[in-house]
N, C-alpha and C positions, 0 to 999 in steps of 0.2 A: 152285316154279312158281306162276305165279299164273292163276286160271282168269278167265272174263268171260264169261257168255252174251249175245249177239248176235240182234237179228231184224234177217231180209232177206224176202225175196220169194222162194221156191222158184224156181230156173233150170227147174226140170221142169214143176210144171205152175203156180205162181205164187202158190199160198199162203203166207201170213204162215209162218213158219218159225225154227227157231231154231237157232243154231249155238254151239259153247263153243269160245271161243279160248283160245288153251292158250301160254303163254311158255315156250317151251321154249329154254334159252340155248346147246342142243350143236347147234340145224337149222341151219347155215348163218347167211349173213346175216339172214334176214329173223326169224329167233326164234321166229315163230308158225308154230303148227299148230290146225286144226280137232281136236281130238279128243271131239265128240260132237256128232249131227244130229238133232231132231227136225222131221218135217214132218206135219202133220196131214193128209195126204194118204196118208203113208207111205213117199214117195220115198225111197230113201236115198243116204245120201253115196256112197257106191263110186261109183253112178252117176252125180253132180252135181258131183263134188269140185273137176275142176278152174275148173268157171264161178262155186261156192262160194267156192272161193279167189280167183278174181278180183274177184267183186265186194266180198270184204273187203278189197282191195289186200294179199293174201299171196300170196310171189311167192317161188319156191326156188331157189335158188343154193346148188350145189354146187360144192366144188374149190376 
């Protein structure tokens, strides 16, 4: 797997933020996964995951 930490813009409350995208080659098409969120705010993924994903263009397809 190869890891990449990521800054975006918190979808929650808009802080610089950072996210580890994760190539994982068994998710479906799209191979990425977030797997670790930090926000200096404290927000976390569970709650932001899917605007997370969206604004990295990570999109899941299953089947």
């Amino acid at each position: 797997m190869t890891d990449r930490w990521t800054r975006l813009d918190c979808p929650g409350c808009g802080a610089t933020a950072a996210a580890l995208v994760t190539v994982v080659p068994t998710m479906g098409d799209a191979g990425l996964a977030v797997s670790d969120y930090r926000c200096p705010s404290g927000c976390r993924l569970d709650d932001v995951h899917a605007q997370v994903d969206d604004s990295l263009g990570i999109r899941h397809v299953f089947g």
